[in-house]
VEXPABA-152848 format. One record per atom (N, C-alpha, C): x, y, z; residue in three letters. Coordinates in steps of 0.1 Angstrom, whole numbers, plus 2048, in hexadecimal, padded with zeros to 3 digits. Layout:
<nodes>
XYZala
...
</nodes>
This chain:
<nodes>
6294CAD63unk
61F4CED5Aunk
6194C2D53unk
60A4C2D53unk
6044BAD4Dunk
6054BCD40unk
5FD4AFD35unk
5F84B2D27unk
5EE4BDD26unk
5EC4C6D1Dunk
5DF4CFD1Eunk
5E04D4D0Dunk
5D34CBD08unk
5CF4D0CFFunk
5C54E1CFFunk
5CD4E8CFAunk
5C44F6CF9unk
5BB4FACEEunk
5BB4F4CE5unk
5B44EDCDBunk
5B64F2CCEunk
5B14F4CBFunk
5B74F0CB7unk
5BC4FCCAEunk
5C84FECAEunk
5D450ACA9unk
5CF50DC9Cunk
5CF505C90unk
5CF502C84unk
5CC4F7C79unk
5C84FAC72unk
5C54F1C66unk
5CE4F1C5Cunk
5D74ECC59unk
5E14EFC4Aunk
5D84EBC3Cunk
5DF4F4C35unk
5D74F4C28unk
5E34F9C1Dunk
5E54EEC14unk
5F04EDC08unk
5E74EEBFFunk
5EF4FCBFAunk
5EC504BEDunk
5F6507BE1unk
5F3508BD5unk
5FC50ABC9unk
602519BCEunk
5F7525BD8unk
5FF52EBD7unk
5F4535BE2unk
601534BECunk
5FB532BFAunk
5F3543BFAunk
5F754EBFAunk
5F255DBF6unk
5E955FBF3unk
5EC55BBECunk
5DD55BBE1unk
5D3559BE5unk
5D4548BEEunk
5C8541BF1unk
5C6546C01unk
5D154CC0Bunk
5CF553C13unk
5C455FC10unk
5C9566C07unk
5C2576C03unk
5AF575C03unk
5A9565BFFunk
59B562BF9unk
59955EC07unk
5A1554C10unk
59F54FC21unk
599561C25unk
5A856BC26unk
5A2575C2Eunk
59257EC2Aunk
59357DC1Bunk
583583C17unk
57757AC1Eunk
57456CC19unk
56E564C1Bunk
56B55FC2Cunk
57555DC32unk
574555C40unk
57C565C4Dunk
58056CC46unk
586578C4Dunk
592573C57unk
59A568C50unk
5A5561C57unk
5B356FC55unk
5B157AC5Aunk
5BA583C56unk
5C8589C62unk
5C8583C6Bunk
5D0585C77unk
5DB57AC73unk
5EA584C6Funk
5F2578C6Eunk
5FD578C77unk
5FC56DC80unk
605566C86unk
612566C82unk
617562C7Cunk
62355EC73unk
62055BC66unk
62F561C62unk
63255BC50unk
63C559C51unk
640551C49unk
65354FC46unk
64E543C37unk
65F54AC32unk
66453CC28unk
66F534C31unk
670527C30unk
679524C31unk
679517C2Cunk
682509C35unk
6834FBC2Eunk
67C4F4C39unk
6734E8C34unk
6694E3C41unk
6734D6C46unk
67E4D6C49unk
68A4CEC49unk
6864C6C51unk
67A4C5C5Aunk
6764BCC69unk
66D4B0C5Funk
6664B2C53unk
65A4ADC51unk
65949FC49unk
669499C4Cunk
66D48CC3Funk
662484C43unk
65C482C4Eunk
654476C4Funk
64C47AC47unk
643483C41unk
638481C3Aunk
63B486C2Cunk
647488C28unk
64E492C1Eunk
653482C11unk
657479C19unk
65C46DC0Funk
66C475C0Eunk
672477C1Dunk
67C47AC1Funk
684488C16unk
67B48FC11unk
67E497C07unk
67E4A8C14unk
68D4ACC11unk
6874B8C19unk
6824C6C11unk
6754C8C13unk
6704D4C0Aunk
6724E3C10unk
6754EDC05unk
66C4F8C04unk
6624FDC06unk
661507C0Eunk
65050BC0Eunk
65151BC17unk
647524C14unk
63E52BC19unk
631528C20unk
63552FC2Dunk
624529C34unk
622537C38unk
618539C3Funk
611543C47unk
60653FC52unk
602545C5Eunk
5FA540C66unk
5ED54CC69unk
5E5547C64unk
5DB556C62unk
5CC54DC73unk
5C7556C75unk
5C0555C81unk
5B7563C7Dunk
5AC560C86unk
59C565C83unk
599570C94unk
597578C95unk
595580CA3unk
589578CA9unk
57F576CA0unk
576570CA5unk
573564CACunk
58255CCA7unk
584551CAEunk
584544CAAunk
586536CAFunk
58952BCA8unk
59A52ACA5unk
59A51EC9Dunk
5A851DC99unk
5AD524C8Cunk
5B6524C8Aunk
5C152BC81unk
5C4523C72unk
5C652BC67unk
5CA526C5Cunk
5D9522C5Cunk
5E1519C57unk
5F151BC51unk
5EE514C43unk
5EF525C3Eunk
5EF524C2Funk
5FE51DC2Bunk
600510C24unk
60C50DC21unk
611508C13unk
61A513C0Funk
61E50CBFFunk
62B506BFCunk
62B4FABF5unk
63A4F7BF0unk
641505BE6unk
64B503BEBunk
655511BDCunk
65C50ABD7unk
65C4FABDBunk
66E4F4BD1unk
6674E7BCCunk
65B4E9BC5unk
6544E1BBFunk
6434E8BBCunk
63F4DEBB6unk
6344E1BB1unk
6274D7BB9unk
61E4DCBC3unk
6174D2BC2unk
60B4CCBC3unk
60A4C0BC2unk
5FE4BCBBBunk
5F24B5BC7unk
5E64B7BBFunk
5D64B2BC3unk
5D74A8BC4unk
5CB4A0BCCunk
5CD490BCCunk
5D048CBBFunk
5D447BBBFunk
5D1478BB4unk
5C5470BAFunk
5BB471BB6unk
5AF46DBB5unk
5A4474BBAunk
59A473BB5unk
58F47CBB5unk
58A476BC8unk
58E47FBD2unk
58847BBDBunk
57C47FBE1unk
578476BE9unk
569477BF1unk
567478C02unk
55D477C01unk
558473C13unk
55F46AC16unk
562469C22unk
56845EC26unk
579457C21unk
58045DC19unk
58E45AC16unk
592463C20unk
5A045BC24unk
5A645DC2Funk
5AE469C2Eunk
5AA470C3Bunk
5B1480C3Cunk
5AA487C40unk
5AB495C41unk
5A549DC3Funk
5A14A5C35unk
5904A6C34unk
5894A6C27unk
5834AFC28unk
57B4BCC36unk
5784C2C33unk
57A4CBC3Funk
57D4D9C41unk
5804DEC49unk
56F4E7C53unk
56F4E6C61unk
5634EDC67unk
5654FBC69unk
55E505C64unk
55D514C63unk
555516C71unk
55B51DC79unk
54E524C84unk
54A531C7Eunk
53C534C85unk
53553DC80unk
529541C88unk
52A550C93unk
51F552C99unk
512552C94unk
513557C89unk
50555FC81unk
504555C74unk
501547C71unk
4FD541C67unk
4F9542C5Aunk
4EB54FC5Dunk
4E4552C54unk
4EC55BC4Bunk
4F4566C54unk
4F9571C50unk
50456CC44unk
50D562C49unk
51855BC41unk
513554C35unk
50954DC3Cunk
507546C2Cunk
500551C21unk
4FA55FC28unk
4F6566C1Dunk
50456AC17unk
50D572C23unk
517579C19unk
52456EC10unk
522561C15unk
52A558C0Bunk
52655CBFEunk
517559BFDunk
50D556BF2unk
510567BE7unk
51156FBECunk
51157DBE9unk
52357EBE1unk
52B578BEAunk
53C577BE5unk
53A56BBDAunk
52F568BDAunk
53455BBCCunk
53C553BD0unk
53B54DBDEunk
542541BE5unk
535533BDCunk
53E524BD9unk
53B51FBD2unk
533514BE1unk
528515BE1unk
523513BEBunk
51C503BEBunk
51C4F9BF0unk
5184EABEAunk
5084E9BF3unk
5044ECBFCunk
4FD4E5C03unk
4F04F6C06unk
4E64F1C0Aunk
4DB4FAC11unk
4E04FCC21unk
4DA507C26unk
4E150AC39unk
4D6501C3Eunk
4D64F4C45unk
4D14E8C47unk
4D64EAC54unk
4D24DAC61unk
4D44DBC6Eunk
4DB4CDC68unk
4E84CCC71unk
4F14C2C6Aunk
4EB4B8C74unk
4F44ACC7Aunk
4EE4A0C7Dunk
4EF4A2C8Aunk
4F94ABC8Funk
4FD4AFCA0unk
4F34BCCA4unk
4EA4C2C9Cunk
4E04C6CA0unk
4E44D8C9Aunk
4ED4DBC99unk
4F14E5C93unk
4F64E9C86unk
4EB4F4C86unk
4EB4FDC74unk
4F54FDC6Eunk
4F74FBC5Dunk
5034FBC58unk
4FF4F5C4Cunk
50E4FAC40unk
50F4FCC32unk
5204F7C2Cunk
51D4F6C21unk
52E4ECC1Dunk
52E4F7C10unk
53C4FCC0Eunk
53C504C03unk
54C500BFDunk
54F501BEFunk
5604FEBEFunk
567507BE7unk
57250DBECunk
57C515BECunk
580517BDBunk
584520BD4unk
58A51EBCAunk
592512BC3unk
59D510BD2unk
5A3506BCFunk
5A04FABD4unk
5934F6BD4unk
58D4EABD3unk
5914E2BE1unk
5904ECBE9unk
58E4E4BFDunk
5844E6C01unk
57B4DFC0Aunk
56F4DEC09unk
5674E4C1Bunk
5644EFC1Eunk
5624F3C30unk
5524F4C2Dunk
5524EDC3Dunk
5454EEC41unk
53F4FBC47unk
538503C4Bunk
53650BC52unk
52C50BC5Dunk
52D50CC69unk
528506C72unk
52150DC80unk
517512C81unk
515519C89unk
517517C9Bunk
51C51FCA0unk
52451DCAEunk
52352CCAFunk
521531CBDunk
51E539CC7unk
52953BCCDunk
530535CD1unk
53F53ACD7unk
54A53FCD1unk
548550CD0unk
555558CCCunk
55F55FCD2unk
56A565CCBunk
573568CD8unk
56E579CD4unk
56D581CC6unk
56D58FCC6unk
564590CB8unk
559599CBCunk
551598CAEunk
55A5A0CA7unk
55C59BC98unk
55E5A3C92unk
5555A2C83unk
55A5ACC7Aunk
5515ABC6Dunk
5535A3C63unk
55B595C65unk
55F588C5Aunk
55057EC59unk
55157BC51unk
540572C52unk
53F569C59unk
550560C5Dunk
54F555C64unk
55C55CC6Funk
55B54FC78unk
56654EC81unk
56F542C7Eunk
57A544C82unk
588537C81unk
581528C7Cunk
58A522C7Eunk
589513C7Dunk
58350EC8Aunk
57B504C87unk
5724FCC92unk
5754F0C90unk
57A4EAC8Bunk
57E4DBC8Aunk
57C4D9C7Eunk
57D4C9C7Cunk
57F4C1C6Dunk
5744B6C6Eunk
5764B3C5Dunk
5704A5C5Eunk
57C49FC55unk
57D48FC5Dunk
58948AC5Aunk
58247EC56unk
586479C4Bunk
588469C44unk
58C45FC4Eunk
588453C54unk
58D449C59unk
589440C55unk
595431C53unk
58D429C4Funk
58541FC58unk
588425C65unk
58241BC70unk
582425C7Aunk
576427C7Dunk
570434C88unk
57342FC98unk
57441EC9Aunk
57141BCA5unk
58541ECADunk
58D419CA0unk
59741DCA2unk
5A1425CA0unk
598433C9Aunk
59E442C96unk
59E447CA5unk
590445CADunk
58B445CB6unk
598447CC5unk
5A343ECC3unk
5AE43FCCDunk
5B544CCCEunk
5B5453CC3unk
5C1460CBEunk
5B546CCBEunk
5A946BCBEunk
59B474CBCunk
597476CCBunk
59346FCD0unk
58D46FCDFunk
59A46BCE8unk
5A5466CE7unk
5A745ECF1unk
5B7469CEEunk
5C246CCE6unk
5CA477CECunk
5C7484CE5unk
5BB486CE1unk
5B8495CDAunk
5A9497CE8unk
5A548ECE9unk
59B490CF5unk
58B495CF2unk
58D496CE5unk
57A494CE0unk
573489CE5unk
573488CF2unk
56947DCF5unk
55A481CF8unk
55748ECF3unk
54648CCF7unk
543486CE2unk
53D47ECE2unk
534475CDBunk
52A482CD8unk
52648CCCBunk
51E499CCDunk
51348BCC0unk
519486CB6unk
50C47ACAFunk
517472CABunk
50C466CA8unk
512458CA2unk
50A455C9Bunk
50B458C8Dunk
4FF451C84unk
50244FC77unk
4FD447C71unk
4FF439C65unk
4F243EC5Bunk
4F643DC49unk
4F043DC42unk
4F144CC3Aunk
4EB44FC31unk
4EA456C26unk
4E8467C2Funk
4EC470C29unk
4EA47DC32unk
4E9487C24unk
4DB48BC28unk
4D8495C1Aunk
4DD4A6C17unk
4E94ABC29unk
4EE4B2C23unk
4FC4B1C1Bunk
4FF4A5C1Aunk
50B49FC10unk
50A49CC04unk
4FA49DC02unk
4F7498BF2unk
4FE49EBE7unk
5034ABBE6unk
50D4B3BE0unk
5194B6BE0unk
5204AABEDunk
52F4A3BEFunk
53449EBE5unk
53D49EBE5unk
542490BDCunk
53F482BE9unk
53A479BE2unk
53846DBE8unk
52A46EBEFunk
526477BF3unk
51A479BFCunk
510470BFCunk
50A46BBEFunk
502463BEBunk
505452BEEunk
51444FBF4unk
515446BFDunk
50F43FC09unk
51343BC15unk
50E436C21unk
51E437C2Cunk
51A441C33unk
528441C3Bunk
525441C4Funk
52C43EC55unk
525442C61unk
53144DC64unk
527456C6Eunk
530461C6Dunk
531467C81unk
53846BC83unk
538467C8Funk
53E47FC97unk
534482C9Bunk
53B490C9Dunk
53D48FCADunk
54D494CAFunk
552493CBFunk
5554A0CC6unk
54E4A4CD1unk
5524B5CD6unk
55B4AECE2unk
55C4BACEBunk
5664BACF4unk
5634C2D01unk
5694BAD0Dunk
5654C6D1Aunk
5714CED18unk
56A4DED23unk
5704E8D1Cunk
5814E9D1Eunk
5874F2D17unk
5964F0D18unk
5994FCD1Dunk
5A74FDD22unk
5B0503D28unk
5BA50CD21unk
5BF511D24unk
5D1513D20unk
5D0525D19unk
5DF52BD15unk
5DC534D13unk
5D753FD05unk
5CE536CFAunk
5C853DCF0unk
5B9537CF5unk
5B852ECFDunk
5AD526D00unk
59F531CF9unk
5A253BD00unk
595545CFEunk
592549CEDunk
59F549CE6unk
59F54BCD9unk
59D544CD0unk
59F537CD3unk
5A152BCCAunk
592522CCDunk
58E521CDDunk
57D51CCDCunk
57F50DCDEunk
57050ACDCunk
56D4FDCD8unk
56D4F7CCCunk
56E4ECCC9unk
5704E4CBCunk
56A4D9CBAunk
5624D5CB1unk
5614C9CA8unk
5694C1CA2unk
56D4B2CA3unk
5734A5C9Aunk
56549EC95unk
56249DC88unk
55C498C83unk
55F48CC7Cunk
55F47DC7Cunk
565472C78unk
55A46DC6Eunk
56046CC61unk
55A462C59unk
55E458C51unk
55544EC53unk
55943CC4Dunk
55343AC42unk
55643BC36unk
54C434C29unk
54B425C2Bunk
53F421C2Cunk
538415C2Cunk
53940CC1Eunk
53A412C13unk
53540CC05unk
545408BFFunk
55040DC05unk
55A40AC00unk
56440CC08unk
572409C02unk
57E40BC09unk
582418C07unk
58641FC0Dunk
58E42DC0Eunk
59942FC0Cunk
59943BC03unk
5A743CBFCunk
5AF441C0Aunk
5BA446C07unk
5C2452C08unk
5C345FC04unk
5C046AC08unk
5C1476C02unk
5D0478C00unk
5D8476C05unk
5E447CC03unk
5ED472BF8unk
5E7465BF2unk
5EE461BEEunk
5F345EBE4unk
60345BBE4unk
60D45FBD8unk
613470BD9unk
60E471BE6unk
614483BE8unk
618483BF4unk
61E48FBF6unk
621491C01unk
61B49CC0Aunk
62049DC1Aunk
61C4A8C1Cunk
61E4B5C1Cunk
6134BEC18unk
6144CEC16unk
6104CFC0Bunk
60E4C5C04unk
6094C3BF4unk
5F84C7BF5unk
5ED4C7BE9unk
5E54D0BE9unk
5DB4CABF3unk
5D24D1BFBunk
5CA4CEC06unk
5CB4CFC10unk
5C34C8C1Funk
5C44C7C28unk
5D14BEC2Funk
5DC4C8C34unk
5E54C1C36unk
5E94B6C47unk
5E34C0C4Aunk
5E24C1C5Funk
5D84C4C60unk
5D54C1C72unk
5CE4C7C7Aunk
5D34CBC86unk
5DA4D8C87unk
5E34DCC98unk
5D84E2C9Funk
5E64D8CABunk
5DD4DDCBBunk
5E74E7CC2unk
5E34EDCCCunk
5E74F9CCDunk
5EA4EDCDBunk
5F44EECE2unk
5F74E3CECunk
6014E7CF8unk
5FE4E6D09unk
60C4E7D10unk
6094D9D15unk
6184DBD19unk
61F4CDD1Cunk
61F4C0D16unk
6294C6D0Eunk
62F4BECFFunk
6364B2D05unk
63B4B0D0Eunk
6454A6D13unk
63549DD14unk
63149FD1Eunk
622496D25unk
620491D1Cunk
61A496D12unk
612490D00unk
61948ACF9unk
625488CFFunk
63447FCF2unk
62F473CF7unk
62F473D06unk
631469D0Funk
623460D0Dunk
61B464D0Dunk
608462D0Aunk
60645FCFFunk
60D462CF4unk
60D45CCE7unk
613451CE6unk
623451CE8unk
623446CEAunk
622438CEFunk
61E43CCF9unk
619431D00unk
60C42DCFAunk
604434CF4unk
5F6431CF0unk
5F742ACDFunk
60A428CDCunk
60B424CD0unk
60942ECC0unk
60B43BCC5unk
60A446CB9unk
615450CBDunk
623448CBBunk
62F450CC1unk
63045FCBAunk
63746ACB8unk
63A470CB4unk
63C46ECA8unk
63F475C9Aunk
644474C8Dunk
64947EC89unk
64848BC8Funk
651491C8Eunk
652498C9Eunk
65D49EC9Eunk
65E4A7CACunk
66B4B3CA9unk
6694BDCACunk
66F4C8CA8unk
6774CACBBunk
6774C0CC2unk
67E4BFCCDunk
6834CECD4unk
6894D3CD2unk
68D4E0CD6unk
6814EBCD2unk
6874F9CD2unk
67B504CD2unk
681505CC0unk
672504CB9unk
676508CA9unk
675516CACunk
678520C9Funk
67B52CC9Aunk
67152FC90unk
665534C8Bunk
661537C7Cunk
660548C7Bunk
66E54DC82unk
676559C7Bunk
668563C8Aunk
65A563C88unk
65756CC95unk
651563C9Cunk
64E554C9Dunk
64754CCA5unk
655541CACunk
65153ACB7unk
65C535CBCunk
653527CC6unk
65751FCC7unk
653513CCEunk
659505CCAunk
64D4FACCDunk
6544EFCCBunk
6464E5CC0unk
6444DECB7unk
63A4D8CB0unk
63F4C7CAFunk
6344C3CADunk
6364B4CAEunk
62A4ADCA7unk
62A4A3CA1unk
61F49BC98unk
623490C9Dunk
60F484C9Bunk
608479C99unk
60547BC8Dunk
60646EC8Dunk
5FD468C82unk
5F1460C84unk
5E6462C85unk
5DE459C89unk
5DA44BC80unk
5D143EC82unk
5CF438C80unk
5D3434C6Funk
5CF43DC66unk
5CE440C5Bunk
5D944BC57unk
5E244BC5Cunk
5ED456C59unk
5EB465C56unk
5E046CC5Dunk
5DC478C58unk
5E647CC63unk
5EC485C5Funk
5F048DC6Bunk
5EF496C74unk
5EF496C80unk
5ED49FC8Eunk
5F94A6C90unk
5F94B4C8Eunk
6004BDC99unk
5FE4C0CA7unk
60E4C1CADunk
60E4CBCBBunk
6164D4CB8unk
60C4DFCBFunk
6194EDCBFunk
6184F4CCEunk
6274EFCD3unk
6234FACE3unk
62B505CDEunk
62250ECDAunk
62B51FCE0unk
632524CE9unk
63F525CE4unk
64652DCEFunk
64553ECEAunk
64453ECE0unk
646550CDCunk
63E55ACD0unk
63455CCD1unk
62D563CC5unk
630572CC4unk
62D57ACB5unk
632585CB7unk
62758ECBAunk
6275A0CC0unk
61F5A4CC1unk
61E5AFCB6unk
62C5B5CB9unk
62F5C0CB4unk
63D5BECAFunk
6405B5CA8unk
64F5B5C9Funk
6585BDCA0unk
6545CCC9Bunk
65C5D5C99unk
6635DDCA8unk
65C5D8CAEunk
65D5E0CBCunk
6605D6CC8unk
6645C9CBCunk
66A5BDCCAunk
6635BCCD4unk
6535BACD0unk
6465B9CDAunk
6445A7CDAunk
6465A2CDFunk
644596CDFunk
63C58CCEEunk
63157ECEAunk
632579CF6unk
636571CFAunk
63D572D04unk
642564D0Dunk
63B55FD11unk
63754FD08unk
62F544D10unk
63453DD1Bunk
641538D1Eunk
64952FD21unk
64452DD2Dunk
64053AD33unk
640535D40unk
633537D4Aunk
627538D40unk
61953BD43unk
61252BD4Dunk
60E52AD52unk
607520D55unk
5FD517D4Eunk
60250CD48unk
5FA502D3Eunk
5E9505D3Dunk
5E5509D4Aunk
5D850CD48unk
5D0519D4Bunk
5DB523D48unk
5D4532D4Cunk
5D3534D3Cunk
5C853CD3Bunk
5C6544D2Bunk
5CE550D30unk
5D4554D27unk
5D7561D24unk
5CE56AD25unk
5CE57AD2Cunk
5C7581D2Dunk
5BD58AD1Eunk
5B458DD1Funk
5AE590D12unk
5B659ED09unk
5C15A9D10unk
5C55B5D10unk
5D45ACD05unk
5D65A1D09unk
5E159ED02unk
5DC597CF8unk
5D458BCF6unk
5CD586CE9unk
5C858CCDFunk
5C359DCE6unk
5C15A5CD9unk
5CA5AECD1unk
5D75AACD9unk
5E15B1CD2unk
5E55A9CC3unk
5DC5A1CC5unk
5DD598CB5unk
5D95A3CAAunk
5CE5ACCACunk
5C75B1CA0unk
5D75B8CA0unk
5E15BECA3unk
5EC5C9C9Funk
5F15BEC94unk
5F05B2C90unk
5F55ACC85unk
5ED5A9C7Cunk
5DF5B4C7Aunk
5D55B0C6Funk
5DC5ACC63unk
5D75ADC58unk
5DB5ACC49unk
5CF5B2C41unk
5D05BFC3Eunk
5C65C7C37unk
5C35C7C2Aunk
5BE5C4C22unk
5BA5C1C13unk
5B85CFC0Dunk
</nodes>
């Protein structure tokens, strides 16, 4: 078995109180299909933790429509905290998350209508496609992005996660871990200077070059659910770049990750390494989170934001009736049939 990115699982997002800020995701973005929940101890995560093993509640909520998946995640055996500085464009991490969305006009009316706190006008961004920046209660900041490729219309305004825009301090050498083992190598723009739908960013009013990367199409078996994706890389020109995460740890408040939905975990250890971005963490055997089952693994890229893998060995269907699927032994590059990916809606979450 080869490496096969199938593309991108999830976005983590650290909240004071993960529920809560789940319950506004399912109104707002219709992220209401949940994957898993569990409490338990993130005992794998010392590398980014400052060796501390935490507490937490997570959940994995996903969209019918398609894209990637939320993991709502909160600390329980601590309190925790926002940057400690007022961040901007361009500080390193992940700064804003990409919303897909068939019907543009339609979303940005019904945001506007829910009293979503909306920053920008529906504009054609710099890759040639429509879109708006609005920010969450708890002060995370998504793009929304119009894209045509869905997996099941449904009636949420938007669809899943479409990618990020990440902080780097050097685009030419984030560039190795972006295009070269995540495989965004189509170049979609490359362009330098002031951009007027950021003027209502924090920092916008800077000079950054920003650089948006797609992808030939992918394989594997959510392929059809999960789509195409966007990495968007940005460099502030006018100064040095903080850290978002810094003096915290991870799971703390914001964008924590970005997972890829991935087979052949062995291949990508080996490919990382060698390319000099070893593992940092590796859950080596198949983890447990009580109805999900597989194996996960993190990079850290240039600037220490961190990358997830997750190969699935086991999701649930039907819990109660010990309905479950065996990934283990699907072929790296067959999708799963459509009769079984819609057995996701049996784990809505209804408001």
């Amino acid at each position: 078995m080869k490496k096969n990115l199938v593309g991108i699982q999830q976005i983590g997002i650290g909240l004071k109180n993960a529920r809560e800020g789940w319950k506004w995701y399912r109104k707002v973005f219709g992220m209401d299909i949940k994957v898993f929940e569990d409490t338990a101890v993130a005992e794998l995560m010392l590398h980014y933790t400052n060796d501390q093993v935490c507490e937490r509640y997570a959940a994995l909520a996903m969209n019918m429509e398609g894209g990637g998946g939320f993991e709502v995640w909160e600390h329980t055996g601590m309190e925790p905290k926002p940057p400690v500085f007022d961040t901007r464009l361009g500080d390193c991490g992940i700064y804003i998350c990409k919303m897909k969305t068939r019907d543009i006009e339609r979303s940005y009316k019904l945001h506007n209508e829910m009293g979503v706190e909306i920053l920008s006008e529906l504009t054609s961004g710099q890759d040639g496609s429509r879109h708006y920046y609005i920010r969450d209660p708890f002060d995370n900041l998504f793009e929304v992005v119009e894209a045509q490729e869905h997996y099941k219309k449904q009636k949420s305004p938007t669809g899943g996660v479409y990618g990020a825009v990440i902080g780097v301090s050097d685009i030419d050498k984030a560039m190795d871990v972006y295009a070269g083992i995540l495989e965004y190598e189509d170049v979609i723009c490359d362009e330098t200077g002031q951009f007027e739908e950021w003027a209502k960013l924090p920092g916008g009013e800077q000079d950054y070059r920003r650089v948006v990367l797609g992808h030939k199409p992918r394989k594997g078996p959510f392929s059809k659910l999960l789509g195409p994706s966007r990495i968007e890389l940005v460099q502030a020109l006018d100064r040095k770049p903080g850290h978002i995460f810094k003096d915290r740890i991870w799971g703390e408040l914001g964008y924590i990750h970005l997972c890829f939905d991935v087979k052949g975990m062995d291949h990508l250890e080996k490919e990382c390494r060698e390319k000099g971005y070893p593992f940092t963490v590796n859950s080596a055997n198949s983890f447990d989170m009580g109805e999900t089952a597989g194996q996960f693994s993190y990079i850290s890229d240039p600037d220490g934001t961190p990358i997830e893998f997750v190969e699935a060995h086991k999701l649930p269907i039907i819990k109660k009736l010990g309905w479950f699927m065996d990934l283990k032994k699907r072929g790296p590059e067959k999708s799963l049939p459509n009769w079984m990916i819609n057995t996701l809606q049996f784990r809505r979450v209804r408001d």
